[in-house]
C-alpha positions as CSV (number, residue, x, y, z in Angstrom):
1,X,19.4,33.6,-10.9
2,X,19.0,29.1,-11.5
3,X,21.5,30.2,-14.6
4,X,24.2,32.3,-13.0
5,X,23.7,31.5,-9.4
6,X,24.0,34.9,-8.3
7,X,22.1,38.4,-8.9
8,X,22.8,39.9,-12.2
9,X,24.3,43.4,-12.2
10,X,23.9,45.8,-15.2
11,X,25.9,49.1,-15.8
12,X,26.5,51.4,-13.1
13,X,24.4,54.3,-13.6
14,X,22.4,57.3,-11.5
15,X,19.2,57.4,-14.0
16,X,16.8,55.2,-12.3
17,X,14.7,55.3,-16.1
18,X,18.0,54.0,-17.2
19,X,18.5,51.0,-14.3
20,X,14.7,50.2,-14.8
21,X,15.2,49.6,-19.0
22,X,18.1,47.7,-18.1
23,X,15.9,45.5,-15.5
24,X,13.6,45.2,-18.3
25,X,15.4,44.1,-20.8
26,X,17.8,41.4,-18.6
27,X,14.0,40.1,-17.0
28,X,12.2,39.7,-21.1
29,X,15.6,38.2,-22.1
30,X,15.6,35.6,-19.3
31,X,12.2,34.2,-20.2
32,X,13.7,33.8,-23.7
33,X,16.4,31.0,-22.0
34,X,19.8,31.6,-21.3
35,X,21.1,32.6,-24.8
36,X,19.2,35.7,-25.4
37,X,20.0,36.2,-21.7
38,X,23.6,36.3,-22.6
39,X,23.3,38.5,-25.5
40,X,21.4,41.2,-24.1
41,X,23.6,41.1,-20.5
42,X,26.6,41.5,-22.9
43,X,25.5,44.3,-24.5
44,X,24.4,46.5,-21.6
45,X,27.9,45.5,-19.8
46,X,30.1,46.3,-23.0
47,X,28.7,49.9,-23.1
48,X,31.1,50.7,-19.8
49,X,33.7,47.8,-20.3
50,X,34.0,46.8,-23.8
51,X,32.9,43.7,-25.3
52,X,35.7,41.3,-24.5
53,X,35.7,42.0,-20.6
54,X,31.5,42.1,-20.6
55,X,32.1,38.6,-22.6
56,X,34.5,37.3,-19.8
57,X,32.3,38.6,-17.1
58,X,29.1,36.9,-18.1
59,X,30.7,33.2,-19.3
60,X,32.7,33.5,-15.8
61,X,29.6,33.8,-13.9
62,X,28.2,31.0,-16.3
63,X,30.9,28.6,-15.5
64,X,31.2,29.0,-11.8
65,X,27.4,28.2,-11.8
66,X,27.6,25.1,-14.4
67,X,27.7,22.5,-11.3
68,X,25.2,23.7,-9.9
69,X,22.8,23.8,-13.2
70,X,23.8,20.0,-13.6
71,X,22.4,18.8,-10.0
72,X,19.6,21.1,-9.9
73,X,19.2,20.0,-14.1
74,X,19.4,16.2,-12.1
75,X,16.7,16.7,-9.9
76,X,14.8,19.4,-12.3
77,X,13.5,22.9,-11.5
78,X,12.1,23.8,-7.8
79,X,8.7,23.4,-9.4
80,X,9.6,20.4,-10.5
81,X,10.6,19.0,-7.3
82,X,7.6,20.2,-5.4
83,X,5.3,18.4,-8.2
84,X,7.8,15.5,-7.8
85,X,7.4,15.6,-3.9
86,X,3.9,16.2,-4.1
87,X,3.4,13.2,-6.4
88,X,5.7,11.1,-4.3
89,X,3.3,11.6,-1.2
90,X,0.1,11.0,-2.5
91,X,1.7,8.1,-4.2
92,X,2.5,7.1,-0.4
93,X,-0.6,8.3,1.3
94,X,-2.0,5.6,-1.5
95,X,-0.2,2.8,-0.5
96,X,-0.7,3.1,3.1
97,X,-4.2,3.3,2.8
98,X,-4.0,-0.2,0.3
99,X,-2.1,-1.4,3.0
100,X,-4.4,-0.7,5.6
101,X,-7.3,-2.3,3.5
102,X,-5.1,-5.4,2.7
103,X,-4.7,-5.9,6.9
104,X,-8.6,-4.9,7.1
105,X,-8.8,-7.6,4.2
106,X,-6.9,-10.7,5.7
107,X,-8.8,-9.6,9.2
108,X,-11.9,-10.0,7.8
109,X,-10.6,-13.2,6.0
110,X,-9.6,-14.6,9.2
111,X,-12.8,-13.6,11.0
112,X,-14.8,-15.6,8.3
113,X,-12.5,-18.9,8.3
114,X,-12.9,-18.8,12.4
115,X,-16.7,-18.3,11.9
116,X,-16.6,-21.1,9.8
117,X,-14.6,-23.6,12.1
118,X,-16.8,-22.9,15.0
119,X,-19.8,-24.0,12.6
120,X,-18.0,-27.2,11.6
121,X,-17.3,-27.6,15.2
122,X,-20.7,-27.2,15.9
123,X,-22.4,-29.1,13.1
124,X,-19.8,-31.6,14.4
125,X,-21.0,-32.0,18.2
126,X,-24.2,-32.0,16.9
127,X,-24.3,-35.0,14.5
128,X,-22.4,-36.7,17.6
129,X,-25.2,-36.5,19.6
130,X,-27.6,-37.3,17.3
131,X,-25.5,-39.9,16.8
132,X,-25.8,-41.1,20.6
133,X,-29.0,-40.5,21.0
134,X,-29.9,-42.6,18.1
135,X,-27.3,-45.1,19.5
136,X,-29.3,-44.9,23.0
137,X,-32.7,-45.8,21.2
138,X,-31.2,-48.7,19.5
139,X,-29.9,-50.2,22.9
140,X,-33.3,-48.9,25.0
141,X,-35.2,-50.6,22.2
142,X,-32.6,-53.8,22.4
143,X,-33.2,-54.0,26.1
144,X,-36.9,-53.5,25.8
145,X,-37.4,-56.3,23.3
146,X,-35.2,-58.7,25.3
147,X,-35.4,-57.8,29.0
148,X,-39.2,-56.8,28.5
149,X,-40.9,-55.1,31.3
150,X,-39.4,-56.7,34.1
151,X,-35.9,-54.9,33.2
152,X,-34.5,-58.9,33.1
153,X,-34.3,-61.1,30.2
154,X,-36.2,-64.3,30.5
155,X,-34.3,-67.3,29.2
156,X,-35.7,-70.3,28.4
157,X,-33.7,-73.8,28.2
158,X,-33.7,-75.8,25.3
159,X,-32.3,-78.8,25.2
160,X,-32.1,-80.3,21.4
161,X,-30.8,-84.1,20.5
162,X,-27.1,-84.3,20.4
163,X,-26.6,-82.7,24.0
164,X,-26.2,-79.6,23.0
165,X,-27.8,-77.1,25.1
166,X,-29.4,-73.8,23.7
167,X,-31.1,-70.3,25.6
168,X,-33.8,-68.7,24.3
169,X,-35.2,-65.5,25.3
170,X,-38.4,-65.3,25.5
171,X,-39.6,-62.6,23.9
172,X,-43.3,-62.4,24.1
């Protein structure tokens, strides 16, 4: 039938043996390709209708089915196209499931680069407070040294030669 389009019919007979040989032979000659087809359907036609009109007959029913040979030659044979189709959807099963790793991917990317900016953030804040704290034991120590226990500096006047008047702290 993907050659001619249509059923094949034999010679008209009423011996079933007969029909059943002619099945036979039209079935082994179609495996063979569409030459052998042609020879064999030819000569169980021209035994009721001569060779000429058996010849006419089968090239006919070759011709009328040549545009349909060419698309389905196009596309290839129906087990061809199921392989082809079957191929083409693993083929996209397979790219959704690299797609869906890629997202999983640059969401696991992201989740690392936001873990890392809250440890710089945190590494941050906390050299700042060392920083202040080591800033407030500089000026408790400043105060302590100058102010000592009292909490007020005690200043001392100087007075030096030239007028010039200096303060002292005095720091004992």
């Amino acid at each position: 039938r993907w050659e001619i389009g249509t059923k094949i019919c034999g010679r008209r007979t009423q011996d079933v043996r007969l029909a059943v040989a002619q099945r036979a032979q039209l079935i082994n000659a179609k495996e063979s390709g569409w030459p052998k087809l042609r020879e064999v359907w030819i000569g169980i036609l021209a035994a009721s209708r001569g060779e000429a009109k058996a010849t006419a007959i089968v090239d006919a029913a070759w011709s009328r089915h040549a545009p349909r040979r060419a698309a389905v030659k196009g596309r290839g044979r129906p087990s061809e196209m199921a392989e082809v189709r079957r191929k083409r959807k693993l083929l996209q099963a397979v790219q959704e499931v690299e797609k869906a790793l890629d997202v999983e991917g640059r969401e696991a990317d992201a989740a690392e680069r936001a873990r890392d900016k809250a440890q710089r953030v945190a590494d941050h804040e906390h050299a700042r407070t060392v920083r202040e704290q080591e800033r407030e034991h500089v000026l408790r120590r400043r105060r302590d040294l100058l102010c000592g226990a009292g909490g007020k500096p005690e200043l001392t006047s100087i007075s030096s030669p030239g007028s010039q008047r200096c303060f002292a702290f005095d720091l004992s």
